[in-house]
C-alpha positions in Angstrom: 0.0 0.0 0.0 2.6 2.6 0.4 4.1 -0.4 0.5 3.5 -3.4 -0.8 0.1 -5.0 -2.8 0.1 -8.6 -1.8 2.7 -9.8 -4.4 2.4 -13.6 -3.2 -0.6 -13.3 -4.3 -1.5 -10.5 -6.2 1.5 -10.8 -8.5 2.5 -14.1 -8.3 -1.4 -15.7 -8.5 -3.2 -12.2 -9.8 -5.1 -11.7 -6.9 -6.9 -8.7 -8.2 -10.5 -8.4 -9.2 -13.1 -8.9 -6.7 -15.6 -10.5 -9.0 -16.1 -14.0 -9.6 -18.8 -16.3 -11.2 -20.1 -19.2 -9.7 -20.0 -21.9 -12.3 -19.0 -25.6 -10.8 -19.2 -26.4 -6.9 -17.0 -29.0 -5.1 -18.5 -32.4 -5.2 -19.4 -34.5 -1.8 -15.9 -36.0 -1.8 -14.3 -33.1 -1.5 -15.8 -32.1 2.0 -14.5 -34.3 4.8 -17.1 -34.8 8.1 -15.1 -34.6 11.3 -15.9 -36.0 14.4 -16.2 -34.0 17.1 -15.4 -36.4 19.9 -12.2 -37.0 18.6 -11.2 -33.2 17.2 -8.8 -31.2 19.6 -10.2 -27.6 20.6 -10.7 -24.5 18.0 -7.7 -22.5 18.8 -8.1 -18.4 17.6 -5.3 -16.1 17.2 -7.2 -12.9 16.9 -9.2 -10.6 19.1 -12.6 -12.2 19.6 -14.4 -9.2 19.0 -12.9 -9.0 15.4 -14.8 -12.3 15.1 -17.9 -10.9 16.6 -18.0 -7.5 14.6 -17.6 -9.5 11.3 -20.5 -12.3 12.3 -22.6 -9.3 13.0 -22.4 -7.8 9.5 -22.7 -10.9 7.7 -25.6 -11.8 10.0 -27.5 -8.7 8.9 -26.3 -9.4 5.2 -28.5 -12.8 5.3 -31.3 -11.1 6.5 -31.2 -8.3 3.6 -30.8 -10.7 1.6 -33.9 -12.7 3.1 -35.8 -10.1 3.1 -35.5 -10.3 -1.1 -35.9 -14.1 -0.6 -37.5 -16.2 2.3 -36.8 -19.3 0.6 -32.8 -18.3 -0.1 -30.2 -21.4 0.0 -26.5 -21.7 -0.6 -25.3 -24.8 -2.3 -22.2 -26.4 -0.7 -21.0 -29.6 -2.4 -24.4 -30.6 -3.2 -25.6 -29.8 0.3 -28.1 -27.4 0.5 -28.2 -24.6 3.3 -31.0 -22.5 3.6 -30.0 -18.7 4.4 -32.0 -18.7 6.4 -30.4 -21.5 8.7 -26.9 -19.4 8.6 -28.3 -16.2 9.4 -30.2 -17.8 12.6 -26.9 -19.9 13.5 -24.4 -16.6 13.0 -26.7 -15.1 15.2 -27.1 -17.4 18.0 -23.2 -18.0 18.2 -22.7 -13.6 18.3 -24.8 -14.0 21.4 -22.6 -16.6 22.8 -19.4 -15.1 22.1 -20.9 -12.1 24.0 -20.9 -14.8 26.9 -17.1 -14.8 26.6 -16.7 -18.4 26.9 -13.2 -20.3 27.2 -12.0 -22.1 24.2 -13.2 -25.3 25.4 -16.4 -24.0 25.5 -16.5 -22.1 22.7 -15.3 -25.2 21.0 -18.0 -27.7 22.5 -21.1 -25.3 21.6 -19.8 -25.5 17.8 -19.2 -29.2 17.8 -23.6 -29.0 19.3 -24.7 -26.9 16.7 -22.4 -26.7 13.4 -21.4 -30.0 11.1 -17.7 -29.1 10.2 -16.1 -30.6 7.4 -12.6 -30.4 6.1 -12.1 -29.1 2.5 -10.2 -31.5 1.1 -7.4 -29.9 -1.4 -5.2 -30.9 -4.0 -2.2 -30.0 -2.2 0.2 -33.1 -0.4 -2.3 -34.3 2.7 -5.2 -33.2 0.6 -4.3 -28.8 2.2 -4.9 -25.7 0.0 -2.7 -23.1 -0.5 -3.1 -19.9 1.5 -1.4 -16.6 0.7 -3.1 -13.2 1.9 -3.6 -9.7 0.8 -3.8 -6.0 2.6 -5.0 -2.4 1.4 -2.0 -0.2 0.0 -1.6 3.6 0.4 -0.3 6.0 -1.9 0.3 9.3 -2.1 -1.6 11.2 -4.5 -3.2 14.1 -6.0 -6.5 15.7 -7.3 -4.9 17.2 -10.1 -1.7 16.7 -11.8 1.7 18.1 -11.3 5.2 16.9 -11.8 5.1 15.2 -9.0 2.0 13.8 -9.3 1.7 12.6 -13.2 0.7 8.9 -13.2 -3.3 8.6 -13.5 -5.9 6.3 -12.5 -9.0 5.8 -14.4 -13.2 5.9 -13.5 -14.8 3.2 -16.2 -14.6 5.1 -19.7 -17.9 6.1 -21.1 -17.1 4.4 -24.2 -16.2 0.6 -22.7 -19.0 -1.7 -23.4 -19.7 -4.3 -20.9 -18.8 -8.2 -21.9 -16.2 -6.4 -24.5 -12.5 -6.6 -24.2 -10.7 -2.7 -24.5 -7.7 -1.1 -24.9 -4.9 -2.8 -23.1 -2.1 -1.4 -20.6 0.0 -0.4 -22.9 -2.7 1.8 -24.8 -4.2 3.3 -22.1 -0.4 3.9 -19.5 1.6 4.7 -22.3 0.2 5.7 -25.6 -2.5 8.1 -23.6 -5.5 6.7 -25.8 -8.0 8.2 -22.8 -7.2 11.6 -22.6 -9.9 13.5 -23.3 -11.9 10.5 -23.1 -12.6 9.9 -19.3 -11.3 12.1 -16.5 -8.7 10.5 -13.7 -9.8 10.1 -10.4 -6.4 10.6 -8.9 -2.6 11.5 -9.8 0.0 9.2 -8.3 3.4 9.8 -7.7 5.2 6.9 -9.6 4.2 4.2 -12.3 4.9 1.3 -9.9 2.7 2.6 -7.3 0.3 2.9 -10.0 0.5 -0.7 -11.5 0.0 -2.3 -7.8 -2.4 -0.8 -7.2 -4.3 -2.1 -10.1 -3.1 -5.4 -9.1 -4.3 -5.3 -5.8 -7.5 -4.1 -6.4 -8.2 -1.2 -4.0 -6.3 1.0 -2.3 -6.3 4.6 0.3 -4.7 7.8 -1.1 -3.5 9.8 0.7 -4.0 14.0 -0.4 -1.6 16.2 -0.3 -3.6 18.2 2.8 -3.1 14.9 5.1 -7.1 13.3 4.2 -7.7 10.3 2.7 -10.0 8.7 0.6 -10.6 4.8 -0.6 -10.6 3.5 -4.0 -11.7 0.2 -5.2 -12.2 -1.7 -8.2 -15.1 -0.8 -10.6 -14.5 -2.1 -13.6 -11.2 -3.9 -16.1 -10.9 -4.0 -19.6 -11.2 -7.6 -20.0 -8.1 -8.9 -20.6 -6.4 -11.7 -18.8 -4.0 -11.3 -16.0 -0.7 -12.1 -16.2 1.7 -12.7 -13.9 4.8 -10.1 -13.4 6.5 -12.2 -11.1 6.5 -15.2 -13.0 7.8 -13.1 -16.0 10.8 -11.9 -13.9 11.3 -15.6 -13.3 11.3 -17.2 -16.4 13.5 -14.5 -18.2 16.1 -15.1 -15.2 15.7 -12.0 -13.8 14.4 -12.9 -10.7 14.9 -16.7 -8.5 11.5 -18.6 -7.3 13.1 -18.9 -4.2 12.7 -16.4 -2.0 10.2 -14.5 -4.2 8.0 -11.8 -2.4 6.4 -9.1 -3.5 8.9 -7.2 -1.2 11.8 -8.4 -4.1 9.6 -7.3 -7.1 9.3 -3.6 -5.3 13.0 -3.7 -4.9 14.2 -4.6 -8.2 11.7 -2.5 -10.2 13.0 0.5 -7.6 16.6 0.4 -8.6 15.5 -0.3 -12.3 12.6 1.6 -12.7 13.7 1.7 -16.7 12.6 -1.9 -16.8 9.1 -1.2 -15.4 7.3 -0.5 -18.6 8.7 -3.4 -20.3 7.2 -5.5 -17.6 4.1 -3.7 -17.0 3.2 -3.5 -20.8 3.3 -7.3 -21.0 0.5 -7.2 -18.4 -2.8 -6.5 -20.6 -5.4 -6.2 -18.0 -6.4 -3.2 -17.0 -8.3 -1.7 -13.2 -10.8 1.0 -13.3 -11.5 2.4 -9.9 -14.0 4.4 -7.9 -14.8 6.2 -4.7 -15.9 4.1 -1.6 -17.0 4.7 2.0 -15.2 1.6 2.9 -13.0 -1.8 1.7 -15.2 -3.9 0.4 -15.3 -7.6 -0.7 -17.2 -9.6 -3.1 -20.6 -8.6 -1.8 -20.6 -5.4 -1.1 -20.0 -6.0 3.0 -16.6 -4.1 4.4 -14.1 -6.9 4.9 -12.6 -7.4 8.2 -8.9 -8.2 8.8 -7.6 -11.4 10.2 -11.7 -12.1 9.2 -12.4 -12.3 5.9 -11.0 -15.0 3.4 -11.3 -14.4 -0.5 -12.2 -17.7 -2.3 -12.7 -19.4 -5.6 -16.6 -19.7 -5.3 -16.9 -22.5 -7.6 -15.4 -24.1 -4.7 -16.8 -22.1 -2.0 -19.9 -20.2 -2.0 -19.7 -16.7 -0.2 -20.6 -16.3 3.5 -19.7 -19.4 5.0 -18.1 -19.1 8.2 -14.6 -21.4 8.6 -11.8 -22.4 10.7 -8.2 -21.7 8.9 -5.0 -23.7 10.5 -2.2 -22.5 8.2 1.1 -20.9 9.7 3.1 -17.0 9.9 4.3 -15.4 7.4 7.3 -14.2 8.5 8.2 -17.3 11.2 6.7 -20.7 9.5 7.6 -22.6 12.5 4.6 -21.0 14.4 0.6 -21.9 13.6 -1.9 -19.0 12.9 -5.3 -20.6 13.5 -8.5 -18.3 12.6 -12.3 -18.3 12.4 -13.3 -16.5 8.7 -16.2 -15.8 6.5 -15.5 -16.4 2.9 -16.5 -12.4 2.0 -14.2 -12.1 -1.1 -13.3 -13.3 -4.6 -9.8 -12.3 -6.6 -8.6 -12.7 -10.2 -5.8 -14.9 -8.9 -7.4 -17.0 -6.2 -8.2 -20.4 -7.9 -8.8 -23.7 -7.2 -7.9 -24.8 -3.5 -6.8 -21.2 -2.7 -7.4 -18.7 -0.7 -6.4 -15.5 0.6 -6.3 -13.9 3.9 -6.6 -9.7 4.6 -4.2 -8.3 6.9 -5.6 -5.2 6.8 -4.0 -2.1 6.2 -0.3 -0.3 6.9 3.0 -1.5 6.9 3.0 -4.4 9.0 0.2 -5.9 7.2 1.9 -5.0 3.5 5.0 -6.9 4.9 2.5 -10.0 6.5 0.7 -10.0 3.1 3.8 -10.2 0.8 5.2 -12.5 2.4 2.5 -14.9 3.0 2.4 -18.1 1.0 2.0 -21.4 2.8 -0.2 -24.9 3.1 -2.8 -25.1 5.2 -6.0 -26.6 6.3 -9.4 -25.4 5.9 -12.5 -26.5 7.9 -16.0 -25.8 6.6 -18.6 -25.0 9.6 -22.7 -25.7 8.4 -25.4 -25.4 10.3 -26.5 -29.1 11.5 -30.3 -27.7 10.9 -30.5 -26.7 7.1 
């Protein structure tokens, strides 16, 4: 963000859109039924309120949504779970955290009222893959200057929806939108500018000291492709050791590279205004919370266990309760991708993030 968009993921898997479709669903193999008697006890790493704060909004999310549709269900594997049944159960287990139970506790009333299943992945021991993302922060500008003379983009009025448009290339570096739609904002370098776009959203930061967030509106239709497996197979970079943290660096002390890199990138971010960072369905995302997922694997607003480890110190677990509240252009498959939140310490968590881990699926036992 002023530091770093979520390379492990954003540039190394494309985490970037938050839009998916929903085409193909796990089958039943692929979910795992634990037993409970036998299951050790749901360790969290976070602040329970975190937990609570996100159930809440989610909880009211079902019930807009119910509102719209009694008779509402979420398809998981070829189970179906009424919306109904999740909003009731998210609600009921806010109460009970409000109880501020002990972990054994805690664990025993979700083994009473949730069926938890494990997700089975491809990955060695049937894990997924988990890398994570954060919201950046640049410095920018209303208008431009020389300081400020790198733009980002509204939706043009002349991009047709479903239809591919001008690439990177035209739009960065051959200028084919001026006069055609008006920046939003001026950052201060091109590198700052392409992250962004790759993560997604981001906070700018005005000259005067405010702020204000931007988030993804619209792309051009082109595929992504990744910069940080380019930088790997023309030698430039090593696999090893790859962060998004060692892209930043290299393109900083050869910023005359950059547009050969970035050009090769075709996809293209539009951005506008928001109150807040949002995920997939319009809910603000929480950090340490909310989990962006492939929903042809997993549906949107399920709430889950994650058992993966740090970043920064592999040796040690990070266990979490999440909601899958987010999508991304890069997470596919058994993927999926944790927010950190904002600032620097979550920019260096994020970037460095990229490890197996173990995800476990909590439903309702009534449907």
């Amino acid at each position: 963000m002023i530091r770093y968009a979520c390379l492990t993921v954003s540039l190394l898997f494309g985490a970037v859109l938050l839009i998916a479709c929903q085409k193909r669903l796990p089958t039943e193999e692929t979910l795992l039924r634990q037993d409970g008697r036998s299951s050790r006890d749901f360790v969290d790493d976070a602040d329970m309120a975190s937990l609570q704060k996100m159930l809440i909004k989610q909880w009211d999310h079902l019930e807009r949504q119910l509102q719209r549709d009694p008779h509402a269900v979420v398809d998981v594997a070829g189970r179906q779970v009424t919306v109904r049944s999740l909003a009731s159960h998210y609600r009921e287990l806010v109460r009970f955290l409000q109880t501020q139970p002990s972990k054994s506790e805690l664990s025993q009333w979700l083994w009473r009222h949730f069926m938890v299943y494990r997700y089975r992945g491809t990955k060695k021991n049937g894990q997924i893959l988990v890398t994570g993302y954060f919201l950046p922060e640049y410095r920018a500008a209303r208008e431009p200057s020389p300081r400020f003379r790198h733009p980002i983009y509204p939706v043009p009025e002349d991009k047709k929806p479903g239809r591919r448009y001008h690439t990177r290339e035209e739009i960065d570096y051959r200028g084919v939108l001026r006069g055609k739609a008006k920046p939003l904002a001026w950052l201060e370098n091109d590198i700052e500018r392409f992250f962004l776009q790759v993560q997604g959203s981001g906070r700018l930061i005005w000259p005067d000291g405010s702020s204000a967030i931007v988030g993804y509106a619209g792309d051009n239709g082109h595929d992504y492709v990744s910069l940080g497996k380019l930088l790997i197979a023309d030698g430039v970079l090593q696999k090893q050791g790859m962060s998004m943290q060692t892209i930043d660096s290299y393109f900083t002390a050869n910023p005359k590279r950059f547009r050969r890199y970035a050009a090769r990138m075709p996809r293209y971010i539009f951005f506008k205004f928001k109150d807040y960072v949002e995920g997939a369905s319009g809910l603000a995302i929480t950090p340490m919370r909310t989990i962006a997922v492939d929903t042809t694997r997993i549906p949107l607003g399920l709430l889950a266990y994650l058992s993966t480890s740090k970043p920064l110190d592999p040796t040690k677990p990070l266990s979490l309760f999440v909601v899958s509240q987010d999508t991304g252009g890069g997470v596919r498959g058994d993927h999926v991708d944790l927010y950190w939140g904002a600032g620097a310490f979550a920019g260096e968590q994020a970037g460095h993030m990229k490890a197996s881990g173990i995800l476990y699926l909590l439903l309702p036992k009534s449907p």
